[in-house]
PLY file of the C-alpha trace (Angstrom):
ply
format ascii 1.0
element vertex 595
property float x
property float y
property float z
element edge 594
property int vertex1
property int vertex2
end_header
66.65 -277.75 -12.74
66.81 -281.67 -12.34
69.52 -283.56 -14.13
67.50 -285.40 -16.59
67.22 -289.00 -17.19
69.30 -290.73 -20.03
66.89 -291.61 -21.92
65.26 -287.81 -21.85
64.56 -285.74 -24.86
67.02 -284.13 -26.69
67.28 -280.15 -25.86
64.22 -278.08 -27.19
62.19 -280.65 -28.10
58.98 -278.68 -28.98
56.08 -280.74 -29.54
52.48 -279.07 -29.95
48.70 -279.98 -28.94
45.20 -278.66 -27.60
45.94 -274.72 -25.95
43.33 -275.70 -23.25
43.64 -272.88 -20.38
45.78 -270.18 -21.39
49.35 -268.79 -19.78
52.72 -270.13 -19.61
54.12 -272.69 -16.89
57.70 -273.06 -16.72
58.76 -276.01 -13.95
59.63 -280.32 -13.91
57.78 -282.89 -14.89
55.55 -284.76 -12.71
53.96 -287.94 -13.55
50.59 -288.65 -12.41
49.06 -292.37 -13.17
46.01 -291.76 -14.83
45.91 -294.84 -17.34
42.52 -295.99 -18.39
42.15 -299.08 -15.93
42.45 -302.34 -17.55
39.32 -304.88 -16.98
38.47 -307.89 -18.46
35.52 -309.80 -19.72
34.59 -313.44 -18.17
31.98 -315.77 -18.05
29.95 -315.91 -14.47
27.85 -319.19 -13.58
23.98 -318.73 -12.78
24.67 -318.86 -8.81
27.07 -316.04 -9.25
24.78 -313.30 -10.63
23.05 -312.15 -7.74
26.09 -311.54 -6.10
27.98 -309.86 -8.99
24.99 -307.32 -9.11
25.56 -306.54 -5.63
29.63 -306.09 -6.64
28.48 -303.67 -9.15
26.01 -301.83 -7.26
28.42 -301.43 -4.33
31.03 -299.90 -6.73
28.39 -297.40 -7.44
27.62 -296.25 -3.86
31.55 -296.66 -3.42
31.73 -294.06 -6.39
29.04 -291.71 -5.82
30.58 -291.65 -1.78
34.13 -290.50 -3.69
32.76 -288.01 -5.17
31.08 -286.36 -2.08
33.76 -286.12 -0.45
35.38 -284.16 -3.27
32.74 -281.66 -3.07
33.32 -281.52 0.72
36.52 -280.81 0.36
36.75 -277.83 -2.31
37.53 -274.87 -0.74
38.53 -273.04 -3.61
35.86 -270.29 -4.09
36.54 -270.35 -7.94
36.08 -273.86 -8.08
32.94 -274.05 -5.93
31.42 -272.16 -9.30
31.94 -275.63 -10.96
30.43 -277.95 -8.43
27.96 -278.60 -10.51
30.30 -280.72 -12.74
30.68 -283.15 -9.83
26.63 -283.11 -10.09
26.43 -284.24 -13.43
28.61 -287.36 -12.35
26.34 -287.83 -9.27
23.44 -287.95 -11.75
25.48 -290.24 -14.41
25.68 -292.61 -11.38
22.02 -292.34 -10.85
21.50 -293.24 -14.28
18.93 -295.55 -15.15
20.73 -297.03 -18.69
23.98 -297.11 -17.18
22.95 -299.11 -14.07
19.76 -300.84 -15.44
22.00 -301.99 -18.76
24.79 -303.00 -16.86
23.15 -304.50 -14.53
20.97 -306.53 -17.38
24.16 -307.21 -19.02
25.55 -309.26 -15.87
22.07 -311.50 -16.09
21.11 -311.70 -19.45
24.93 -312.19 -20.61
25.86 -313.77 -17.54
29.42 -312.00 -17.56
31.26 -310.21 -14.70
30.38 -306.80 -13.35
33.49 -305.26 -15.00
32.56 -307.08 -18.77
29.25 -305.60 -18.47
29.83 -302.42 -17.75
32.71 -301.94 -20.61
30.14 -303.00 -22.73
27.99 -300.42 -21.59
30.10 -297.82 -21.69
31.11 -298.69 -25.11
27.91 -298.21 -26.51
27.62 -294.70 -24.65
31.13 -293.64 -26.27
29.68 -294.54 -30.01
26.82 -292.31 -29.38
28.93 -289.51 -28.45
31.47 -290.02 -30.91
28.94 -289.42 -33.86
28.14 -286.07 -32.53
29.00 -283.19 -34.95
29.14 -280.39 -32.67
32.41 -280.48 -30.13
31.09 -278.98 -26.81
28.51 -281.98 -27.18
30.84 -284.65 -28.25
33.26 -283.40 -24.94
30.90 -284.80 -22.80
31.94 -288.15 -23.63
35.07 -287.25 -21.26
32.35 -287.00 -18.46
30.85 -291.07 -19.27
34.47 -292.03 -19.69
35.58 -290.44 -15.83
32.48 -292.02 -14.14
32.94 -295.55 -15.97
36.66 -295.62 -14.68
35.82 -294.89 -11.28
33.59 -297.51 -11.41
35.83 -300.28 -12.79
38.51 -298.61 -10.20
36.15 -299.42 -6.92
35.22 -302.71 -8.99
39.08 -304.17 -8.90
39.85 -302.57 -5.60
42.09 -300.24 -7.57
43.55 -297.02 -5.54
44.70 -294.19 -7.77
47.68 -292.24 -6.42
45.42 -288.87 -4.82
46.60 -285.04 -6.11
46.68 -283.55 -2.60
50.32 -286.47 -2.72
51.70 -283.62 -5.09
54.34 -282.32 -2.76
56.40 -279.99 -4.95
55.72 -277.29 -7.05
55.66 -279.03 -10.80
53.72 -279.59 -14.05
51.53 -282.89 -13.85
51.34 -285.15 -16.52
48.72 -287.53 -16.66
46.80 -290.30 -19.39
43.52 -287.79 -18.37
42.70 -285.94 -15.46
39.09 -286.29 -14.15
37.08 -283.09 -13.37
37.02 -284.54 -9.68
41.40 -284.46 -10.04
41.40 -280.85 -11.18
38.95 -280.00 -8.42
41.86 -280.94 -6.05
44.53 -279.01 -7.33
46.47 -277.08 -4.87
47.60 -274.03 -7.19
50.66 -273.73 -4.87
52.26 -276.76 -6.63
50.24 -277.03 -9.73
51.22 -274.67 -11.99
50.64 -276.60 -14.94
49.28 -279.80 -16.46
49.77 -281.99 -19.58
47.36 -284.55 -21.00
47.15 -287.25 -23.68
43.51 -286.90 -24.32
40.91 -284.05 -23.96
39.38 -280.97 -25.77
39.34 -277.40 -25.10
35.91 -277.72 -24.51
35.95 -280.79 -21.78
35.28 -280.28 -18.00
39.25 -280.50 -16.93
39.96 -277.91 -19.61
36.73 -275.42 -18.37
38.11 -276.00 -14.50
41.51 -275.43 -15.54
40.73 -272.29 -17.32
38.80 -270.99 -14.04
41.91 -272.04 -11.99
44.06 -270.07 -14.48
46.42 -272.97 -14.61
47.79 -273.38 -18.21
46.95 -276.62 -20.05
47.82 -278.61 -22.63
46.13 -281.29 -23.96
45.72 -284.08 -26.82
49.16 -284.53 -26.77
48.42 -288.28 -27.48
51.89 -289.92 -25.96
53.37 -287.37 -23.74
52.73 -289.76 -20.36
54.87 -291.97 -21.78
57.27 -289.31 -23.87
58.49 -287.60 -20.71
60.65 -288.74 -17.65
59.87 -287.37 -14.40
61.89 -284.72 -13.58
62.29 -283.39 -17.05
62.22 -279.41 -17.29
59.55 -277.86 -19.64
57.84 -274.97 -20.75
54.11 -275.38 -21.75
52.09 -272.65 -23.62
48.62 -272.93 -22.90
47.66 -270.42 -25.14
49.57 -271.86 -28.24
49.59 -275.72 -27.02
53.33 -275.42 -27.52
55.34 -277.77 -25.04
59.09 -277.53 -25.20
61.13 -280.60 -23.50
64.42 -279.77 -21.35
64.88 -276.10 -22.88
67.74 -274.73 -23.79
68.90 -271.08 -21.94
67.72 -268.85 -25.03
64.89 -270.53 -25.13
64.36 -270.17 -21.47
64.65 -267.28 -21.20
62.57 -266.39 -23.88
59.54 -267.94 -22.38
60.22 -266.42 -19.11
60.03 -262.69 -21.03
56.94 -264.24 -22.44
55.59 -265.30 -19.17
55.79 -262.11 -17.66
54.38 -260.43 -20.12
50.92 -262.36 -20.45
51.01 -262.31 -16.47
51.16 -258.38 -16.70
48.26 -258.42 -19.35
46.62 -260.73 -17.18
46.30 -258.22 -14.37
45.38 -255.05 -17.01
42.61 -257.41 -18.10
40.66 -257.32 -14.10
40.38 -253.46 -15.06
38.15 -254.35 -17.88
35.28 -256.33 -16.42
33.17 -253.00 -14.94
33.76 -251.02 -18.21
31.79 -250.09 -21.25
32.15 -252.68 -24.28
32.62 -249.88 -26.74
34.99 -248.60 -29.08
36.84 -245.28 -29.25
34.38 -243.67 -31.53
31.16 -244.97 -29.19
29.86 -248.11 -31.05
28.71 -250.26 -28.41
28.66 -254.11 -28.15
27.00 -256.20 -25.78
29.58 -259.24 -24.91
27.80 -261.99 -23.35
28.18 -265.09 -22.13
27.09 -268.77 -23.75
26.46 -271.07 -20.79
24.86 -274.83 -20.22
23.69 -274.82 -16.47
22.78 -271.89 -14.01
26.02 -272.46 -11.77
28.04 -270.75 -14.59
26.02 -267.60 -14.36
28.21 -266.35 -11.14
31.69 -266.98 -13.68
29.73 -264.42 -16.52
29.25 -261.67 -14.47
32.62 -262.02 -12.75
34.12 -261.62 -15.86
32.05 -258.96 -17.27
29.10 -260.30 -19.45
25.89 -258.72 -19.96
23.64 -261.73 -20.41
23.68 -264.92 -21.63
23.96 -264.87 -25.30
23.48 -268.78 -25.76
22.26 -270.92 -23.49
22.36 -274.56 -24.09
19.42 -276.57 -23.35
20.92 -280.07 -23.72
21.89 -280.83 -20.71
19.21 -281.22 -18.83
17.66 -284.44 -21.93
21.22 -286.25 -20.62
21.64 -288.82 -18.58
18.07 -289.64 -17.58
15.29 -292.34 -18.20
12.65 -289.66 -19.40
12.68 -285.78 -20.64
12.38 -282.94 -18.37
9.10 -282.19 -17.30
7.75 -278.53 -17.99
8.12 -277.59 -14.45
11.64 -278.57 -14.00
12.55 -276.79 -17.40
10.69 -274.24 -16.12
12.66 -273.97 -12.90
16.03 -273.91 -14.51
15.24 -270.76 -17.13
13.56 -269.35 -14.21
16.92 -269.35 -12.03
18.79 -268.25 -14.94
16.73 -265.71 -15.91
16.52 -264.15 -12.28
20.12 -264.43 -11.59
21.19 -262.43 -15.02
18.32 -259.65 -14.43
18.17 -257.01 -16.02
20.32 -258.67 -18.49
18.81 -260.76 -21.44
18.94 -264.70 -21.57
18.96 -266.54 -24.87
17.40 -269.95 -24.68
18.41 -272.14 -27.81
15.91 -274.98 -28.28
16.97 -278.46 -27.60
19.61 -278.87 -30.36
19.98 -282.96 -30.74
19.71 -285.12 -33.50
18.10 -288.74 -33.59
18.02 -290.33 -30.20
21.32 -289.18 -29.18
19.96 -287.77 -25.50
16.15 -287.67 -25.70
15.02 -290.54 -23.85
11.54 -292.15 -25.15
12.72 -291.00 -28.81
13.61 -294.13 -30.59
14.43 -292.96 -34.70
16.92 -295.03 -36.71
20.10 -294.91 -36.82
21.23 -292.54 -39.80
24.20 -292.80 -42.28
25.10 -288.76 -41.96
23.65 -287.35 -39.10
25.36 -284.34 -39.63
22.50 -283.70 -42.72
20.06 -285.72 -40.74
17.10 -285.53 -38.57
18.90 -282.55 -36.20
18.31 -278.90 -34.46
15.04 -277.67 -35.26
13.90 -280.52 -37.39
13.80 -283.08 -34.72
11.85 -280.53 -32.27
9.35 -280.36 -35.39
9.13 -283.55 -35.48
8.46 -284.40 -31.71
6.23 -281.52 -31.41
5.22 -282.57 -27.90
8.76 -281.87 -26.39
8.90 -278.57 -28.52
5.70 -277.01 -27.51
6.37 -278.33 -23.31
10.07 -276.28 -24.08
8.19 -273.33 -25.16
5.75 -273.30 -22.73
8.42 -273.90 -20.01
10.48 -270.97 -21.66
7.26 -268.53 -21.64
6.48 -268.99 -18.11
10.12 -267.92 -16.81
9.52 -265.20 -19.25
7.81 -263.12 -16.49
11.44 -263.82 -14.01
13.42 -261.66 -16.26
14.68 -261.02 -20.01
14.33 -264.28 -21.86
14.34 -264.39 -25.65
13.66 -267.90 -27.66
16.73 -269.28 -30.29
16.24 -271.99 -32.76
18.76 -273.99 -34.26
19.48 -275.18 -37.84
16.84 -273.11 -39.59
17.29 -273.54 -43.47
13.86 -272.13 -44.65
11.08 -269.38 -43.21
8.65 -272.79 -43.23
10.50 -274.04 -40.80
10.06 -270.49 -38.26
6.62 -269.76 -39.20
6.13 -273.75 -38.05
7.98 -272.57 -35.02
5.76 -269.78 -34.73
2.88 -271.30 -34.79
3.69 -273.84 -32.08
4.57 -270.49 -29.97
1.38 -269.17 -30.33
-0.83 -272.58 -29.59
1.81 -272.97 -26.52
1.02 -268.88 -25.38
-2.88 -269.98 -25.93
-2.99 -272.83 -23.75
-1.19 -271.43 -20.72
-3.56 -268.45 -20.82
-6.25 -270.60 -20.88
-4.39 -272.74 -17.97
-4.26 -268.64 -15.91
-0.32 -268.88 -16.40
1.30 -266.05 -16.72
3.66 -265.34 -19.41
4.99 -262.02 -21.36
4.05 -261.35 -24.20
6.90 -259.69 -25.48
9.31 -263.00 -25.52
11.76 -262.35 -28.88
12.02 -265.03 -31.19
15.63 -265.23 -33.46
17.35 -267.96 -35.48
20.85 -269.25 -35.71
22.64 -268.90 -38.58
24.46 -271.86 -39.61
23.48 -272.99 -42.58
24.59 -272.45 -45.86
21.10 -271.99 -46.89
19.99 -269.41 -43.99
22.95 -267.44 -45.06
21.86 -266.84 -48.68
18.25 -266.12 -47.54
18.87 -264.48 -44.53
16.61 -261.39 -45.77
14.14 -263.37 -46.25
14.31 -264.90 -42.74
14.89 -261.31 -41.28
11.77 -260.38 -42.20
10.17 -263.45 -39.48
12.09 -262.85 -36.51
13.12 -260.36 -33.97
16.98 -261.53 -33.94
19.86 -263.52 -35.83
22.58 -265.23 -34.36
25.46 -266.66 -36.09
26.89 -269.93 -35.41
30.44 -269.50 -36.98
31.69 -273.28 -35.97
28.63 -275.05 -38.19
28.39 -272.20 -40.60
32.29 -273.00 -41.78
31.91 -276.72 -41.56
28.82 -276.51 -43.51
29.99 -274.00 -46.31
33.87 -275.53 -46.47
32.20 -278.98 -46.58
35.20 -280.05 -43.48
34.55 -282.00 -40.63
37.41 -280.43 -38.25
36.92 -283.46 -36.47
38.56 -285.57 -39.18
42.19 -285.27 -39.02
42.96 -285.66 -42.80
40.36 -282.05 -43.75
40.65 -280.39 -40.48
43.49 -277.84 -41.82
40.62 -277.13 -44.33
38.54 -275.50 -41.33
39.16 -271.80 -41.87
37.10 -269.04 -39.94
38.53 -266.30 -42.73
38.12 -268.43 -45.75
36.69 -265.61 -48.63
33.31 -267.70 -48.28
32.68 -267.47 -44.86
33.58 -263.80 -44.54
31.03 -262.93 -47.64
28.13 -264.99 -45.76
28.94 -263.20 -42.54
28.76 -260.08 -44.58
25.56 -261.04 -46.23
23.41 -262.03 -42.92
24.85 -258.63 -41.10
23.92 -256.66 -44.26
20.63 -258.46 -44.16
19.38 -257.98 -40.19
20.76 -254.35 -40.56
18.33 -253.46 -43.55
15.40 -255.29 -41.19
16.10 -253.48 -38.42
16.90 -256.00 -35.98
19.83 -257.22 -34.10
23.03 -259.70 -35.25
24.91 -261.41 -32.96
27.39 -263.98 -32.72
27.54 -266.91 -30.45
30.47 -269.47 -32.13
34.10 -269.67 -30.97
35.04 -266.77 -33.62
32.92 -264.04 -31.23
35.73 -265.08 -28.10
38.57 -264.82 -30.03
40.39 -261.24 -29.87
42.08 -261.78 -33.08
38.63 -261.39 -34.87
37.85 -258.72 -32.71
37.97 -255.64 -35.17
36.43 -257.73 -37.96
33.44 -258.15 -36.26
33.59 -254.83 -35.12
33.62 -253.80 -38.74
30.56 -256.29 -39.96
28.81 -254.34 -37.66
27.70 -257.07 -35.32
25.68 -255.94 -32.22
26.70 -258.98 -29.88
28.50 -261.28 -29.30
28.59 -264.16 -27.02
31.36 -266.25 -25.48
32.67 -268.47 -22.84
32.88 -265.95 -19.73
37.44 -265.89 -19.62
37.29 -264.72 -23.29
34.64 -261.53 -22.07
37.56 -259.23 -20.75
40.19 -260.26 -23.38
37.51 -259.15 -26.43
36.71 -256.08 -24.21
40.50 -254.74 -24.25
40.70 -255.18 -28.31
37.27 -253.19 -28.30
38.32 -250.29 -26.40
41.48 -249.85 -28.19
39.66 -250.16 -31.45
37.61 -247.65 -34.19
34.11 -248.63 -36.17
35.78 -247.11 -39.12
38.96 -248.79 -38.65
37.45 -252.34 -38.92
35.17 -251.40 -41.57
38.42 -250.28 -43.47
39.65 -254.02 -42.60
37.00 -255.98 -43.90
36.80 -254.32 -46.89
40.79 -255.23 -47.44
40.27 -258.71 -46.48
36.84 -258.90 -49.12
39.46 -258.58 -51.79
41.74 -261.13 -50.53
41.22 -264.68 -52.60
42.92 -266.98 -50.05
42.22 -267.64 -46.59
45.98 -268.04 -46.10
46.15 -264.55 -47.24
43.49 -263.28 -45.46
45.00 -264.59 -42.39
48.55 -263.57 -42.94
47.47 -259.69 -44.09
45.23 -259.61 -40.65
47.82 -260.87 -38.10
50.10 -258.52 -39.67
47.74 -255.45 -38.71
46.43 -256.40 -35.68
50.50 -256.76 -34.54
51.02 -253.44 -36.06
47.70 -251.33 -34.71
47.56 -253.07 -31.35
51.57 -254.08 -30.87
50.95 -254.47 -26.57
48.26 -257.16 -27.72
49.23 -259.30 -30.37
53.25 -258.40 -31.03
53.86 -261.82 -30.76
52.03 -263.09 -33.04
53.85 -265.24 -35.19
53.50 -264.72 -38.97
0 1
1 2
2 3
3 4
4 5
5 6
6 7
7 8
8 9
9 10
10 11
11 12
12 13
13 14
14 15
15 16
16 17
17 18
18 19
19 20
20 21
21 22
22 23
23 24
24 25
25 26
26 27
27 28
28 29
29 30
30 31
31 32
32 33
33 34
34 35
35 36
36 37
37 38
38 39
39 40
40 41
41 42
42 43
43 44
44 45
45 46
46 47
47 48
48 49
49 50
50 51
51 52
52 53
53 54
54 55
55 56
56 57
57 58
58 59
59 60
60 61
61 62
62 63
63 64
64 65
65 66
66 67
67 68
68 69
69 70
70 71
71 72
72 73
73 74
74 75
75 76
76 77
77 78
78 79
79 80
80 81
81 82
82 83
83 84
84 85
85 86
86 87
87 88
88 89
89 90
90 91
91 92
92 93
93 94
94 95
95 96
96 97
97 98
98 99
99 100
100 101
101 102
102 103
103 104
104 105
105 106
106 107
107 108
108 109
109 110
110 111
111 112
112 113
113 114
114 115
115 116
116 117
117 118
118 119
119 120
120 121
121 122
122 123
123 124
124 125
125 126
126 127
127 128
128 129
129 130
130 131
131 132
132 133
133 134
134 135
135 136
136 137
137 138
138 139
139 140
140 141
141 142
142 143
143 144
144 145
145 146
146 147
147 148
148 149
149 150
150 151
151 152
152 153
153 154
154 155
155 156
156 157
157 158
158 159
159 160
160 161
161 162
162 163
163 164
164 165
165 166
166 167
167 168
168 169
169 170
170 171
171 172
172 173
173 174
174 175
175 176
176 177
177 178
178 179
179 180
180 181
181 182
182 183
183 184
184 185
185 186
186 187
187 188
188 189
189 190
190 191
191 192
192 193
193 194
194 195
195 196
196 197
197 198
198 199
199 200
200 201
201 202
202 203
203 204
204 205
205 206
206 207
207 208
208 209
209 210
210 211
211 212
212 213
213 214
214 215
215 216
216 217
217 218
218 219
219 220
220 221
221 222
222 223
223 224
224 225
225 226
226 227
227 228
228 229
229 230
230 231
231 232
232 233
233 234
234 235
235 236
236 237
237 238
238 239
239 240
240 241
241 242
242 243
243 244
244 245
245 246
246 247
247 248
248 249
249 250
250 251
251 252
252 253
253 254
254 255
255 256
256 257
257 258
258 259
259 260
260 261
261 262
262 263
263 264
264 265
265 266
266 267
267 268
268 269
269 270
270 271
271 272
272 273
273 274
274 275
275 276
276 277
277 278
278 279
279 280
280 281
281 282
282 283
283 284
284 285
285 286
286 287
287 288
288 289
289 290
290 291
291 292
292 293
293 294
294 295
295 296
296 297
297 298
298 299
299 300
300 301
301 302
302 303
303 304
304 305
305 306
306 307
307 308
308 309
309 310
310 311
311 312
312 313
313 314
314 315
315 316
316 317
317 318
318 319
319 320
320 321
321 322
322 323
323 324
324 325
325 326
326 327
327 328
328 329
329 330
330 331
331 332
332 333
333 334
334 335
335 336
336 337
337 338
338 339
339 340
340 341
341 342
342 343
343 344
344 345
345 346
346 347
347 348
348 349
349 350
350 351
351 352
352 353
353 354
354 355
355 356
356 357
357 358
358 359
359 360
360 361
361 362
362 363
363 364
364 365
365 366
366 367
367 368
368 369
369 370
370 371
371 372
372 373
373 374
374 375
375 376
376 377
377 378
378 379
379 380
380 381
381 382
382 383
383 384
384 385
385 386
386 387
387 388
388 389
389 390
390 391
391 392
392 393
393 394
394 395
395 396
396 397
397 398
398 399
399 400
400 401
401 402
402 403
403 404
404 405
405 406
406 407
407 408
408 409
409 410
410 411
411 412
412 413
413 414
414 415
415 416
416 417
417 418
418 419
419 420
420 421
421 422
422 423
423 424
424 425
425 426
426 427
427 428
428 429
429 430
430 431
431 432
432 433
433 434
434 435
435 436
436 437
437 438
438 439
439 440
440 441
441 442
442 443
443 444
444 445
445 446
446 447
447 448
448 449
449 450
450 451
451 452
452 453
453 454
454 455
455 456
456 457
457 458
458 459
459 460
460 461
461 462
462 463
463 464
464 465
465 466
466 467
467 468
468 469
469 470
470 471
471 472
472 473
473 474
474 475
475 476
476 477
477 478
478 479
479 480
480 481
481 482
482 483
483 484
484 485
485 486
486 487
487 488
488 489
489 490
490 491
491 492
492 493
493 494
494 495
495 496
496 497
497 498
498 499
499 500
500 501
501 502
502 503
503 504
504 505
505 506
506 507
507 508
508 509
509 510
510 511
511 512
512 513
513 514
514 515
515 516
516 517
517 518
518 519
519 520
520 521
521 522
522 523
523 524
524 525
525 526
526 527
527 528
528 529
529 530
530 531
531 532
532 533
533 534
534 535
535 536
536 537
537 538
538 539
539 540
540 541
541 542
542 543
543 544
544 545
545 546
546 547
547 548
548 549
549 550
550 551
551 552
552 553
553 554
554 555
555 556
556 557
557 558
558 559
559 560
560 561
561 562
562 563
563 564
564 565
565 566
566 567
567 568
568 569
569 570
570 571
571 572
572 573
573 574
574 575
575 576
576 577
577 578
578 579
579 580
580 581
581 582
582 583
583 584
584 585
585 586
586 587
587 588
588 589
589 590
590 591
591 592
592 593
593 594
């Protein structure tokens, strides 16, 4: 290893942040400049406007040319799956309030290009900030890459280009734009470290499909670490340890090759039978945003799409989708998952976050606010043109209808009824349609928990949102750093209103499924298992890992565990007591847990 610089960390420095992309990397430090580019505001005179729109609109094409040429240049059949993340920056640059604002800014304000656009981008960034749910608020990463690139072309700024990486080492970087990780050569990347990011942003999705291990939200470590410095990063944990000793070394190397040799058991998995021992059968699917990540499900295993969010397509544009192009895009997903069911989820927004033409006031907690299916039933008209977009591709393959947020059966027979004007008028229209589309609700309330026999009774299906189910009954916003420790998938609360919705559907006869970040996680595996859920639904890399647990594990077995961990008072307990027999009944999976 290199000699390090003086002013390196002391030996086993261990420092911890965001697992992103699981796997161990064991290499040198290699520092990549990503630092959010530094522009300043000015005053322009009236002559200079014209010609400072022009600037801006020339960093634009400048941009949107960039990022061509990345997509011309992936090779990478893994990454080609997530071209359409380069897409959605090709659109952002097409957008009509980012330009039109900016532009507006330079002549109403009369301030440079680079002013106006900070300004612009500023107010983006407070919209996404006051977003509750995570996958959402992550998309702020995608606003922050495209804005950079613009203020880059703007000051004639050149960032130093990956394919420069010349040696095989663990980058380090401010950020790393989707369009950086798209031009990693896994030769020489075998790991990367960021200040900012989620789990849930694009870098971290690409690097998990790369199978590069990440780390990030480390907050300082582009400016912690010299070049050259040896380190171990733990994707999986978001443990990073600085110039390691030999023991510890060593250690991580035995650690490395085992998940590597895991890895490699896990490809065996994809083709079988999600099932236990003793027969009970799962269906693991997949929860997806866009019709490009259909391809990554079924490589990995899924059977269906267990959560599909509609979002995406209100983003980044001057008006809503049409009913046609809605239409198209359940259509394609729809076909390309046949025979396998899709799950639509209604748009799930709150206030004008992302619907264009939707202009409500600004609320003090949005998180209780105007959200999920209250906002659809309040702008019925985009509701019933979802519905009617979701009906048509209903005749393309297996599509069932989700809706978000339900507290009260008013609220679904509402939803209902819209369904049923929305079947009437495209029969009258000749459009065809089945009439066999299932309707379900998400469970995420507090309130849909403790009636969920009640709501059983209205729909065909339930599934359970774990992430706003616990930040709804704990009262924690895991986004706030002083109660996120209180965010606790296992507290006794949660686990008795997971109990009481799966009691519930089972005694209506219809199905339970899962479709928060607890259904991916292997850990929870043989809880679930014993709750007697009937699907769950994940992001596509966490489909073979659940899979193993499953066919290792017994119906009877997990009942046997939940009814242990019912009697438990603490989550700390609960948590503790469950580690310790997962290590013990599955020791070639989870042996390393620490306790």
């Amino acid at each position: 290893m290199t000699v390090l610089e003086k002013n390196s960390p002391p030996q086993d420095t261990f420092l911890i942040g965001i697992g992103a992309s699981p796997g161990i990397a064991i290499g040198e430090a290699y520092l990549l400049n990503r630092a959010r580019t530094a522009a300043f505001e000015r005053a322009i005179a009236d002559e200079e406007v014209t010609a400072e729109i022009e600037r801006f609109r020339e960093a634009v094409r400048t941009s949107r040319y960039q990022l061509e040429e990345v997509k011309r240049r992936v090779a990478d059949r893994q990454l080609a799956e997530h071209l359409y993340i380069i897409d959605t920056h090709l659109l952002i640059l097409e957008d009509e309030m980012l330009i039109g604002e900016t532009s507006a800014a330079i002549e109403q304000e009369r301030i440079n290009a680079e002013g106006a656009l900070k300004r612009v981008l500023s107010r983006f960034r407070q919209v996404f900030d006051s977003i509750e749910d995570e996958y959402l608020r992550e998309r702020r990463s995608d606003i922050d890459s495209v804005g950079d690139r613009i203020l880059r072309n703007l000051l004639g700024e050149v960032q130093q280009p990956m394919t420069e990486i010349d040696r095989q080492a663990i980058v380090i970087a401010h950020d790393l734009s989707p369009a950086d990780t798209m031009q990693i050569d896994k030769e020489r990347v075998i790991g990367f470290l960021t200040d900012v990011g989620g789990r849930t942003s694009h870098t971290a999705i690409l690097g998990r499909s790369l199978g590069i291990p990440a780390v990030v939200g480390l907050e300082t470590i582009s400016s912690l670490v010299p070049a050259g410095t040896p380190l171990i990063i733990d994707g999986t944990t978001g443990t990073i340890v600085l110039n390691p000793s030999p023991a510890t070394f060593k250690e991580y190397l035995r650690r490395k090759q085992a998940y590597e040799y895991q890895e490699k058991e896990l490809l065996g998995f994809r083709d079988l039978a999600a099932e236990t021992v003793d027969g009970w059968r799962l269906a693991l699917r997949g929860n997806v945003e866009v019709a490009e990540e259909i391809s990554l499900v079924l490589a990995h295993g899924g059977e269906g799409v267990g959560l599909f969010r509609t979002e995406f397509m209100f983003m980044n544009r001057p008006a809503p989708p049409s009913e046609t192009e809605q239409y198209q895009v359940y259509r394609e997903i729809a076909e390309k998952m046949a025979p396998h069911p899709v799950t639509i989820r209604t748009l799930d927004v709150g206030g004008d976050k992302f619907v264009p033409e939707i202009n409500l006031a600004d609320e003090a907690n949005p998180a209780m606010g105007l959200r999920g299916i209250r906002f659809s039933l309040k702008e019925v008209r985009l509701l019933k043109t979802q519905l009617r977009a979701i009906l048509r591709a209903s005749v393309h393959g297996q599509v069932r209808i989700m809706l978000p947020l339900i507290s009260g059966v008013a609220e679904v027979r509402a939803c209902r009824d819209y369904l049923a004007q929305a079947e009437q008028e495209l029969r009258e229209a000749g459009i065809a349609f089945s009439a066999q589309v299932k309707i379900g609700v998400m469970i995420e309330t507090p309130a849909a928990a403790l009636i969920a026999d009640l709501l059983a009774r209205e729909v065909d299906f339930f599934s359970i949102g774990t992430n706003d189910l616990i930040q709804y009954c704990l009262a924690v916003d895991r986004g706030n750093e002083h109660v996120a420790y209180l965010y606790e998938p296992l507290h006794p609360a949660i686990l008795r209103a997971l109990r009481q919705t799966c009691q519930a559907a089972k005694q209506a006869g219809i199905e339970v499924s899962m479709c928060g970040e607890m259904a991916g996680e292997p850990l929870y595996t043989l809880i679930l298992v014993g709750l007697g859920l009937d699907e769950l639904s994940m992001n596509a890399q966490s489909i073979p890992r659940v899979k193993r647990v499953l066919r290792q594990a017994r119906r009877e077995e997990g009942e046997a565990l939940v009814a242990e961990l019912l009697r438990m008072e603490t989550a700390q307990a609960i948590n503790r007591y469950l580690e310790e027999e997962m290590a013990r009944r599955f020791p070639a999976l989870f042996g390393t847990l620490t306790i």
